[in-house]
C-alpha positions, 0 to 999 in steps of 0.5 A: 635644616631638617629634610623628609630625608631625615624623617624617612631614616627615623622612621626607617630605623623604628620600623626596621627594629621592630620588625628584625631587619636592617634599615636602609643607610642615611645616604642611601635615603637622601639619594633615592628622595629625589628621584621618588615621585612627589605627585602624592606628597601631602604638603606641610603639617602643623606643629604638635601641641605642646606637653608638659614634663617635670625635668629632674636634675641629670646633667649628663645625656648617655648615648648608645655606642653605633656598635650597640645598635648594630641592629637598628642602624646602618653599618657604616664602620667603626666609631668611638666606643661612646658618644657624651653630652656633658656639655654646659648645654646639655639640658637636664633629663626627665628622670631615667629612662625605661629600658627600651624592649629593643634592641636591648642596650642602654639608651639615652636618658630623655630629655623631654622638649616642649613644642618645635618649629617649623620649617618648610618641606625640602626634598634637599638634604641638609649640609649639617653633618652634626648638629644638636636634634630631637626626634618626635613620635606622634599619634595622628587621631581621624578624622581631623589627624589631631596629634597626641604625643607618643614619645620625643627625646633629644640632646643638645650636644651636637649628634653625628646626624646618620648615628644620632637620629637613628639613636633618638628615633628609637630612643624617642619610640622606646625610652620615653618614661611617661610612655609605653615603648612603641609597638608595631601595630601602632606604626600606620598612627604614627607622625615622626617629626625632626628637629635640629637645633642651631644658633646657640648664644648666650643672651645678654639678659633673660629677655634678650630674644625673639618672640617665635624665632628663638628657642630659650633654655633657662639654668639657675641654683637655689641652695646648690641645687640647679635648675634647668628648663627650655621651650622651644621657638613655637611655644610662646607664640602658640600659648598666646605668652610675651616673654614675661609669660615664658619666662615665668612658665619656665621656672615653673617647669623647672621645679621652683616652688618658691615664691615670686616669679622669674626675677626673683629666682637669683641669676638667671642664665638664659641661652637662646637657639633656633630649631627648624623641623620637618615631619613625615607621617607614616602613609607617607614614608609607606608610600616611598618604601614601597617605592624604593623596593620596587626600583630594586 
């Protein structure tokens, strides 16, 4: 699952891009958490609402090469010279990013999920090593800390987890189309939230899952033009919807226009996950950066 652990190293990584320095290393992170003092840890946060998005119909999710990003992510010798998620699960973009204002690379093209769940905070790190992942930006508003989304980007193509969230972070701050890239003031508003996905299967019908544990992506073609959505595990249950109600809201978002509902799109193929999320705002990960330079 994701851990504080993660959101730590997202939030490490933007800040360390914006303000031109290095970031500290994954590993470095998930050693420290245990030791920093919990005493003013703030508990769990609540799920952001959800934001609609109209997907286009990219099939391929490019992804920066660890090199490219030698300015925002720890050095930890060399890789591939390039990372592709051309995969049958790797879902559709929401059209082509707005080139990031740094680091000055290309940057994955966004794909835009709707809603996240939840899963306990942890102070242990997680034993995935590569999985699928999102990363979320939200503003926190006073005084009830409502969430405005300010950006969120992920693959569905399992990421090597110090490479890939350092690249969705920034992606998520600076790539994000219907967004401005993040800037440094805006930091201190700022909630991070990680989530990693699991559990991929093919249903063996369009409702065969789970109300509030499954996430679904749903693809059909119309015309040899190929449609694709998802909404992850919390939206049904947070809009109040059966699975007839997602089902339809789906090739809704999908882009059809045509008359009738889910049923009458032609075959529709459904493949259902599970995502478990964890989120960090920035006084918190404030609070143990200064912490860990003062252990220095």
């Amino acid at each position: 699952m994701a851990t504080v652990a993660h959101c730590l190293y997202c939030f490490d990584a933007l800040a360390a891009n914006l303000e031109d320095r290095t970031p500290m290393a994954l590993s470095a992170i998930e050693e420290s958490w245990p030791d920093y003092p919990k005493g003013s840890d703030d508990g769990d946060f609540d799920n952001e609402a959800p934001a609609e998005v109209d997907p286009t119909d990219n099939n391929t999710l490019k992804i920066p090469t660890p090199s490219s990003l030698s300015a925002t992510t720890p050095s930890s010798g060399s890789s591939s010279s390039s990372l592709r998620s051309p995969t049958p699960l790797t879902p559709s973009s929401a059209g082509t990013s707005a080139p990031p204002s740094r680091p000055a690379t290309s940057a994955p093209e966004p794909y835009h999920p709707i809603g996240q769940s939840l899963s306990p905070r942890s102070a242990q790190s997680s034993a995935l090593t590569a999985t699928p992942l999102f990363v979320t930006w939200n503003i926190l508003t006073p005084p009830h800390q409502s969430r405005q989304l300010r950006g969120c980007i992920g693959t569905f193509e399992a990421q090597p987890l110090d490479t890939g969230l350092a690249t969705y972070a920034l992606a998520a701050a600076h790539s994000d189309n219907r967004f401005n890239p993040i800037v440094a003031r805006e930091l201190p508003a700022l909630e991070v939230a990680v989530t990693l996905l699991t559990n991929f299967e093919t249903c063996a019908g369009p409702l065969d899952w789970e109300l509030g544990v499954h996430g679904i992506k749903i693809s059909f073609y119309h015309h040899h033009k190929r449609y694709s959505a998802t909404y992850l595990p919390d939206v049904a249950v947070e809009q109040g919807w059966n699975k007839e109600e997602t089902l339809e809201s789906l090739v809704r978002k999908a882009g059809w226009r045509k008359g009738g509902g889910w049923r009458d799109v032609g075959e529709l193929k459904v493949v259902r996950y599970q995502g478990r999320k964890e989120s960090v705002e920035y006084e918190e990960y404030k609070r143990w950066s200064d912490w860990t330079v003062a252990q220095k």
